[in-house]
N, C-alpha and C positions, 0 to 999 in steps of 0.2 A: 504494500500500500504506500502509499506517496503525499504526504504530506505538506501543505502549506498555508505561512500565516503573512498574515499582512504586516506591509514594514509601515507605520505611518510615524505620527508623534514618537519621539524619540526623548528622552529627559532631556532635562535642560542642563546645556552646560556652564561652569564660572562667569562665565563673560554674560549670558544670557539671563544667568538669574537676577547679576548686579544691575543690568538692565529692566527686567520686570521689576527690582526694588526702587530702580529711581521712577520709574511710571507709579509705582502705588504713590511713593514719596510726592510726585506732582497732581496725581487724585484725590490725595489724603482732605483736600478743603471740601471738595462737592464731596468724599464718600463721609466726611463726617456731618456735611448738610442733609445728607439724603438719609443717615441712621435716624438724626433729628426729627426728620417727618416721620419716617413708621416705624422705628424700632422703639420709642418712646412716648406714642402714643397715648397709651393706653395707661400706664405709671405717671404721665406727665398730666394727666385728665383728674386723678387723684383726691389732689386738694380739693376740689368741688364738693366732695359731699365726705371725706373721710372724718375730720373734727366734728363736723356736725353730730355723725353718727356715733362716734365714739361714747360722748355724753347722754345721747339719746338712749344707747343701748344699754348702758352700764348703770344710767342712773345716778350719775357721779354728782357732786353738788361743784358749783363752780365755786372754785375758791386757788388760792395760789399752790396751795400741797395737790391739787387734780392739774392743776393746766398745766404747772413744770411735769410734773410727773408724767401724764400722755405726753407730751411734747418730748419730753424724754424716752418715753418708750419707742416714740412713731422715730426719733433720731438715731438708734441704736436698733432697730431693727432694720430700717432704710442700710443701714452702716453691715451689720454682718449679714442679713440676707441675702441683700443685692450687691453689698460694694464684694464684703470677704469669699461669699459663698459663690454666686454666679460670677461675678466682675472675675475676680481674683483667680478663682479652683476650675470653677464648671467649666471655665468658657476654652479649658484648657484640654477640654476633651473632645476635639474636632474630628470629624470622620472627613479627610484629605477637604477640609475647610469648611465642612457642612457643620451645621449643629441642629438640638432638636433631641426631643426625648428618644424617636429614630434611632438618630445618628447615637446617644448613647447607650443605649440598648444593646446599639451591634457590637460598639465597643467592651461595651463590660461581658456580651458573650461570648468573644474570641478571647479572653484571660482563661475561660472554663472548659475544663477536660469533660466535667460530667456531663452526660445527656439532659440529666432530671435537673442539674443546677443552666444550665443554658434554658431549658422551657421554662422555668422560674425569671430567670431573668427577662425573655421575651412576655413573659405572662406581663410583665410587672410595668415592661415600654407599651405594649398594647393595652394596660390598666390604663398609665400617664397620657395616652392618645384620648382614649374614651373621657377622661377627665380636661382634657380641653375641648372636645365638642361639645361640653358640658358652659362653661365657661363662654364659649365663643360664641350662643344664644343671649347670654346675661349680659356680657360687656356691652354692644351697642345698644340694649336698652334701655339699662343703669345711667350709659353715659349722655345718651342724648335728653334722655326724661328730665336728670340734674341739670342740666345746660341750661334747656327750657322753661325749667321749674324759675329760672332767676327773673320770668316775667314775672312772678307770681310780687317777687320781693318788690319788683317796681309798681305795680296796681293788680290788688285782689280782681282785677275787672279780667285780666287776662287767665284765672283759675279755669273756669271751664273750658279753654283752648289748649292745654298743656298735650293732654294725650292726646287731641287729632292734629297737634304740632309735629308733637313727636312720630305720629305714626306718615304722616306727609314725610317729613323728614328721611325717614328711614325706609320709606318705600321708593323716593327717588334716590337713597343711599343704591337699594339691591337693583334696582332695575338698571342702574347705570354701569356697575360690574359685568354685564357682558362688552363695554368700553374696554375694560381693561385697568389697570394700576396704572399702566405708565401716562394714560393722556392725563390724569389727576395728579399725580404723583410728585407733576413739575412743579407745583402747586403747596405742596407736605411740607418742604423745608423751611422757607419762607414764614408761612405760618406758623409754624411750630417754634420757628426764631421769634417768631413776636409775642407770642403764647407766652412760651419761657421765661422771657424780657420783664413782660406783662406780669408773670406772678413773683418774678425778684421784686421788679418796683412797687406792688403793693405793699409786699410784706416789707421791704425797706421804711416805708414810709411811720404803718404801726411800729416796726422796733427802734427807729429813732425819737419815738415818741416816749417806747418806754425800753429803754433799752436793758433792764433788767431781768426780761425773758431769757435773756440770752444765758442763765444760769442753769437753762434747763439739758447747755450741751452735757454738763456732769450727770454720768449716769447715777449717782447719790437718791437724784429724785425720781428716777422710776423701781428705786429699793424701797424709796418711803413710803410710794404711792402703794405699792405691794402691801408694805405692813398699815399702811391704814386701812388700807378697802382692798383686802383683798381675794373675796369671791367677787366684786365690780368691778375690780380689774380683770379678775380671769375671763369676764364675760366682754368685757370696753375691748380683749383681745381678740372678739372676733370685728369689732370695728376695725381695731387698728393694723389690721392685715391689710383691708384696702387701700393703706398704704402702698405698700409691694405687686398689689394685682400687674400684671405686667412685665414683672421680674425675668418669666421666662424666655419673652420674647426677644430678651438680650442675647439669650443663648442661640434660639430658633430660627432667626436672622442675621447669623452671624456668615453664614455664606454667598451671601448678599450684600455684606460691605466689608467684613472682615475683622478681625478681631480688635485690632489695635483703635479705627475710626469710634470701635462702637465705646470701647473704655474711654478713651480719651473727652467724648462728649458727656460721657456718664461722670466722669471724674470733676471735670473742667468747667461743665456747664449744667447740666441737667440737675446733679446732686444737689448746688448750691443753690439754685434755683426753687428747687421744691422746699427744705430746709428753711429761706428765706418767708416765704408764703406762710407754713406751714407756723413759723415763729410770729409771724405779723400776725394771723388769726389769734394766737395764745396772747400775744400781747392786749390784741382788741379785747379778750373773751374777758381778760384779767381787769379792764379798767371799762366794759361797758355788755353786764352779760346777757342785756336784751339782743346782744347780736346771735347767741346761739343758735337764733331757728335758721340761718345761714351765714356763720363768722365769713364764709368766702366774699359773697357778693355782699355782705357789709363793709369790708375789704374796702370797694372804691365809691366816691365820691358819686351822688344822684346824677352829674352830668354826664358821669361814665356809665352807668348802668347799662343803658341798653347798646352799646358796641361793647360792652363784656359780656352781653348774651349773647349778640352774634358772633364775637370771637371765638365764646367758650365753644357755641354750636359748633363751629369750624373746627372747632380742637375734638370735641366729642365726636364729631362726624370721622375725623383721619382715625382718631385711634378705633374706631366701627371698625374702620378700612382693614386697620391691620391686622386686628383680629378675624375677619371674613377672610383675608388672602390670605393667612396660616391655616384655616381651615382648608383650605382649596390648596394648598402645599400640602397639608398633611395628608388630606384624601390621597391626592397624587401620587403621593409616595408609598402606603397602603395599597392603593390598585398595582404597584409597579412591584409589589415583593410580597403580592400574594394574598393581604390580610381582609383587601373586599373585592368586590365583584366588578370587571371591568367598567366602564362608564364614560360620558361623552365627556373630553376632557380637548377645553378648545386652549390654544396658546394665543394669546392676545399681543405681544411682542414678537419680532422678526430678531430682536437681539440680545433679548433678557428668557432664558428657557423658563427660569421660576415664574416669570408672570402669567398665568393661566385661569379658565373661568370654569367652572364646572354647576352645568342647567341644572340640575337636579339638585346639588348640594345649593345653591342658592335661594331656589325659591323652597325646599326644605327649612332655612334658615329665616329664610323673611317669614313664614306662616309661624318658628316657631317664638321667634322677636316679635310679634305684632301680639301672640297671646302672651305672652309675659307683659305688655304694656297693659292691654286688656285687663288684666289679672289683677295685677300690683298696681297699678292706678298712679304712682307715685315713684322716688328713686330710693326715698326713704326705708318702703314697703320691701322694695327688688334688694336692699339691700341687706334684707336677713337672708336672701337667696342666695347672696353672694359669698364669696369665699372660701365653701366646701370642697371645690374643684380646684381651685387653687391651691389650697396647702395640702390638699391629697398629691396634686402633684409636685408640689416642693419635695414633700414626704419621697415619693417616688426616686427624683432626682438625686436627693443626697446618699440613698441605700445605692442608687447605681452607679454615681460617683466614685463611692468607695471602692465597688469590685474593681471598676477601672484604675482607682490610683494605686490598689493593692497590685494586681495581678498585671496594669501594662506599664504602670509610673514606677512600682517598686518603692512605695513609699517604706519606713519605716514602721512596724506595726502599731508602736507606744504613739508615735507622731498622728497615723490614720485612725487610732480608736479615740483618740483627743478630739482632732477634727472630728468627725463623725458623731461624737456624743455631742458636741457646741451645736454644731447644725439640728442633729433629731431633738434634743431638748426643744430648742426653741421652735422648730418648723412642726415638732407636736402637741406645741402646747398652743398654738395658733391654731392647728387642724382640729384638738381637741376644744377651745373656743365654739370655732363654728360648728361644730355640731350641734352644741346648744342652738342653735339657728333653724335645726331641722324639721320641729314641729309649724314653723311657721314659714316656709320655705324653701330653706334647704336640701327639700327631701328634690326638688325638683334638679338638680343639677346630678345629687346623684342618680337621680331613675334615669337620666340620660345617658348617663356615663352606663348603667350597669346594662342597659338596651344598647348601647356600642361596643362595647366589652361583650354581649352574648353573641352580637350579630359577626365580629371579625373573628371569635373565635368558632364560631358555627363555620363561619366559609373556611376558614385556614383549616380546621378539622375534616370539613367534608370532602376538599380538594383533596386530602390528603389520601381517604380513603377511594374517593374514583380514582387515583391513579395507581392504588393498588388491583381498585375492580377491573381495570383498563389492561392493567401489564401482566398482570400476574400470569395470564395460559399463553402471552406474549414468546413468537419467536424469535431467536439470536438474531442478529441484521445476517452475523456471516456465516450460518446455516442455510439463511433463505436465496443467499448468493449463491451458494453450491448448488444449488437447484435448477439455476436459471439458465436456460440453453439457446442457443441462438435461434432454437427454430419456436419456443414455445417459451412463455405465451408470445404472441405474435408482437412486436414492438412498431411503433407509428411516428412521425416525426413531431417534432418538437419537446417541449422541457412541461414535465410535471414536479410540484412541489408539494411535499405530502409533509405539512406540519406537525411534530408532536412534541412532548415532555419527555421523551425517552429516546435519545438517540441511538441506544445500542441496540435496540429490537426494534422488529417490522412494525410500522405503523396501523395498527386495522383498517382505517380509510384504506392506505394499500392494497390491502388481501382483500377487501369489499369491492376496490377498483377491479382489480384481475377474476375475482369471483363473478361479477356481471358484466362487466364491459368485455373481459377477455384479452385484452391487449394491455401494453406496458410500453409508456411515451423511449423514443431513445436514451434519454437522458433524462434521472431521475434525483432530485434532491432530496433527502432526508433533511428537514429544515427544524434547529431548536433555539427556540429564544431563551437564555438566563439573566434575569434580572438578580447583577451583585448586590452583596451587602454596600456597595461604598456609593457615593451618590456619583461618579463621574466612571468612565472607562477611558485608560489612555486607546486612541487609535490603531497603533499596533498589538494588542489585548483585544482589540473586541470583534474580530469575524475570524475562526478557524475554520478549515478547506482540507478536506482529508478527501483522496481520489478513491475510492472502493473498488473500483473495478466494474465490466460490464455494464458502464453508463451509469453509475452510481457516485452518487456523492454526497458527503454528511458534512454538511454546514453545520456550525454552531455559533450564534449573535452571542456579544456579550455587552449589556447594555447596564449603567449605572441607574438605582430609582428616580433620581431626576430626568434623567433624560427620557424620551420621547421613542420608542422602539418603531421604525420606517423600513418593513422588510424591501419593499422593491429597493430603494437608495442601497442598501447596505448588498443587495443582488447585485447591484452596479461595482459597488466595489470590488465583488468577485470575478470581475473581467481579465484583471490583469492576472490571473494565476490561472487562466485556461478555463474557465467556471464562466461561458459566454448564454448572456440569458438576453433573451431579447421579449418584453413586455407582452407583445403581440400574437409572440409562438408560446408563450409559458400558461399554465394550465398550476391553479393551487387548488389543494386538494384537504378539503378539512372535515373534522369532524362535527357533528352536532348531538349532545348525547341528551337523550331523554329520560331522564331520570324516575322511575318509580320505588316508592317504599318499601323497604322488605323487614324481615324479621332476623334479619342475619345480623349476625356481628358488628356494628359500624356504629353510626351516630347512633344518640339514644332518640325514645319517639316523640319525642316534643318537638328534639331539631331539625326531625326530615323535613317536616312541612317545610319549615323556614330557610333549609338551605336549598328544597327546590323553588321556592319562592325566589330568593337571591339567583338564582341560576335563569329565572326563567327572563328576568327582569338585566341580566348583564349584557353590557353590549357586545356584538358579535365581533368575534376575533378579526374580519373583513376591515371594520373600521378601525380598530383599534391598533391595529397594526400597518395602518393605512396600503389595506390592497387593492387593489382594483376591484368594483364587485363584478365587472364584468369577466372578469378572469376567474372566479371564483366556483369553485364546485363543491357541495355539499352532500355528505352521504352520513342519512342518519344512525343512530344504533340504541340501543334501550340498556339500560345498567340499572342493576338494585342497589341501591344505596344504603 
């Protein structure tokens, strides 16, 4: 047999890297404007309604031992959540520049030899997946409702317009993401710069008034606030998480601008920023606490009111954004390595692959954002809903953190159980918080997480088992070659392509082919697409070309989960290795299986219904692999599931 792979991309060498380091070095100002708009979105929206809610929920009495003390907590978790924990640790755990519960997932299960400790750890990134579809419902409703809500502060006459505000608002948010990120996107940074500016300067303005808040950087007063109140505290800490909502998306976007733009914004500007705000409100609270039913928009003066409603909208509306396009990444990456059912997945960029729009998850998304507004009435309300999904998936992060620093960082043991205890103390005593949340809505973040957690793990299970039912009475490839004679079966011109998951055995479309038709094209591809664990495939990696003999050949793609898998292009490349396919003459050949329930061995019987329901509803391999359907042949076949 005869063997060949394609030579393309080649590593970079000395000379070429210190040149991609001076192009980052001359990008570094637009890639740190462009972190600005979407990767802070969502944290940088925050101050809106966090202070509020803290005393709201806690019951706290305003006086100066509560306001240093919350200000002191919301400063020191801001500090080791975000700056030590993600800034610092997490962001350190890149898959070839990607980030994302994903990308650490894959990483902390390549440290692991066991079978049963790797399906733990994937259990655990597909838990942190299920708990931001959770999340990524509540964010744009929470945030655009609070925005809105600041007409309220300006005249009670604007209360009953808040929710067909916000539901306008956020229905021209989802219908215009089939536009795309990038036509908005020009738009993110700018804004976000003024945003920012915007909440330094108020809070500047309160802490020179009383600049005595500024006692609350010593963490002393969130010990004290502990030992006066504290069961009010335990509970002010499911408030004071919405601090951090956000947090993750420093890491989840990090292959998008890169690591260094996204710290240095978070360090330089964004930190201080919020910090500023966050102390001007405690100042306000501390010498005027009629402002508590919103310290933010008391913040500025009646002639600024209403352009800091329209601003805050503009800010609440980006960070929507960012949270919808991580959804529609994460989908993405999920269909490309198996964990749901294919789906129309459009690219809206010609030059960015990440930006993509996905029909179904969209209008999924707006029906389930317009009933939470419906529901909750308020941001107030949405915000006992909030938080569950978030420090579940902190939670997540920092156990999987650890496999990785242990088993590919090689930390030191005493060094990693140190860490590791700083983090889970604090990210469970927050996750433990909001539960207390659950009776009055929190249960909804998690019933969604636990219905995307059933459903990825129903499809990843059932695939698992059809391709056992598929292969298993499956013949050798080079058994079925020893068979083939030149006069029988009768062979016809041009190229057939008989797609499957198993390249070393005959395809059943094949032997269905030759079982009815009788004939067998001259030249036959054996065709397997693998989607890697890593998000990108170098060029030279990803099409092998192995020659089988008597017109036979066994392709195999090798495609990273971000990218886009385009069998005919990736055909084209196999020209120059003697592999000449011409669009016109070629014939692909796929399966269609119809799945009926059985009593045998496999899924249990709650999940048949639902994984053939997923099966029946995924979009067909034609499209998804962008074939020609005119080129397309379909031969059906029935499997017990």
């Amino acid at each position: 047999m005869e063997t060949a792979q394609t030579s393309g991309k080649t590593p970079s060498n000395p000379a070429s890297q210190g040149e991609a380091s001076h192009t980052v070095s001359n990008r570094l100002p637009a890639l740190m404007l462009g972190a600005l708009g979407v990767v802070y979105g969502d944290i940088g929206t925050s101050p809106l309604y966090t202070m509020r809610e803290v005393f709201a929920e806690a019951h706290l009495p305003l006086n100066e031992t509560t306001v240093l003390g919350v200000l002191s907590l919301v400063t020191w978790t801001l500090m080791i959540v975000v700056t030590v924990k993600y800034v610092m640790v997490v962001m350190r755990a890149d898959n070839k520049g990607e980030g994302g519960v994903l990308a650490l997932g894959t990483l902390a299960q390549r440290g692991l030899a066991s079978p049963r400790g790797q399906r733990a750890v994937i259990g655990l990134a597909i838990l942190g997946m299920a708990l931001f579809f959770g999340d990524s419902l509540i964010t744009p409703a929470i945030s655009v409702l609070s925005a809105v809500e600041g007409l309220k502060v300006a005249t009670p006459v604007f209360e009953p317009y808040v929710v067909p505000i916000t539901l306008m608002v956020l229905a021209v948010l989802f219908v215009f993401q089939r536009q795309g990120t990038g036509k908005v996107g020009i738009l993110f940074g700018p804004i976000m710069l003024l945003w920012f500016a915007t909440l330094a300067g108020l809070g500047v303005v309160q802490i020179v008034r009383w600049p005595d808040v500024l006692r609350a950087l010593d963490p002393e007063y969130a010990v004290l606030l502990w030992v006066a109140h504290p069961w009010a505290t335990f509970v002010g800490l499911g408030a004071v998480v919405l601090a951090v909502t956000g947090a993750e998306a420093l890491y989840a976007d990090m292959g998008h601008f890169g690591r260094r733009p996204i710290r240095l914004v978070w360090l330089y500007f964004v930190l201080p920023a919020l910090l500023l705000n966050y102390y001007g409100q405690g100042a306000l609270l501390l010498h005027e606490p009629d402002a508590r039913e919103s310290p933010f928009y008391h913040l500025a003066p009646d002639w600024l009111l209403y352009p800091l409603v329209i601003l805050s909208t503009m800010a609440t509306v980006i960070a929507s954004q960012a949270v919808i396009s991580g959804a529609f990444s994460l989908t993405r990456q999920a269909v490309q390595l198996g964990y749901l059912p294919r789906r129309e997945i459009r690219h809206t960029s010609v030059h960015e692959i990440g930006q993509v729009y996905i029909p179904r998850n969209n209008w999924l998304l707006l029906v389930g954002v317009a009933f939470l507004v419906l529901a909750f009435q308020s941001s107030s309300n949405l915000a006992a809903a909030y938080g569950v999904s978030v420090t579940g998936a902190m939670v997540i992060d920092a156990i999987l953190v650890a496999f990785v620093a242990r088993r590919l960082w090689h930390w030191n043991p005493w060094l990693l159980t140190l860490a590791l205890s700083a983090f889970l103390v604090i990210d469970l005593a927050l996750f433990g918080s909001t539960l207390l949340k659950v009776p009055q809505g929190g249960w909804f973040p998690l019933v969604v997480a636990v219905v995307v957690f059933l459903i990825m793990t129903t499809w990843r299970k059932g695939r698992t088992i059809l391709a056992e039912r598929l292969y298993q009475d499956s013949l050798p490839m080079e058994m079925f070659l020893e068979r083939i004679r030149p006069e029988s079966p009768m062979r016809v011109a041009g190229t057939a392509v008989f797609m499957t998951g198993n390249p070393d055995v005959v395809p059943h479309v094949l032997l269905h082919n030759i079982k009815h038709n009788k004939v067998l094209h001259e030249r036959v591809i054996i065709l397997t697409v693998i989607v890697d664990d890593v998000p990108w495939v170098y060029e030279d990696r990803a099409i092998h070309v192995e020659k089988l003999g008597k017109g036979f050949f066994r392709v195999i793609l090798h495609y990273g989960y971000m990218e886009q898998p385009h069998v005919p292009q990736a055909l084209e490349r196999c020209r120059r290795y003697g592999l000449h396919t011409d669009m016109m003459d070629t014939s692909f050949f796929l399966g269609r299986e119809t799945l009926i329930p059985s009593r045998r061995t496999g899924l249990p019987t709650w999940r048949e219904p639902l994984f053939i329901l997923m099966s029946k509803t995924a979009l067909s391999a034609t499209e998804f692999f962008c074939i020609p359907p005119g080129r397309v042949v379909e031969l059906g076949t029935q499997v017990e599931i």
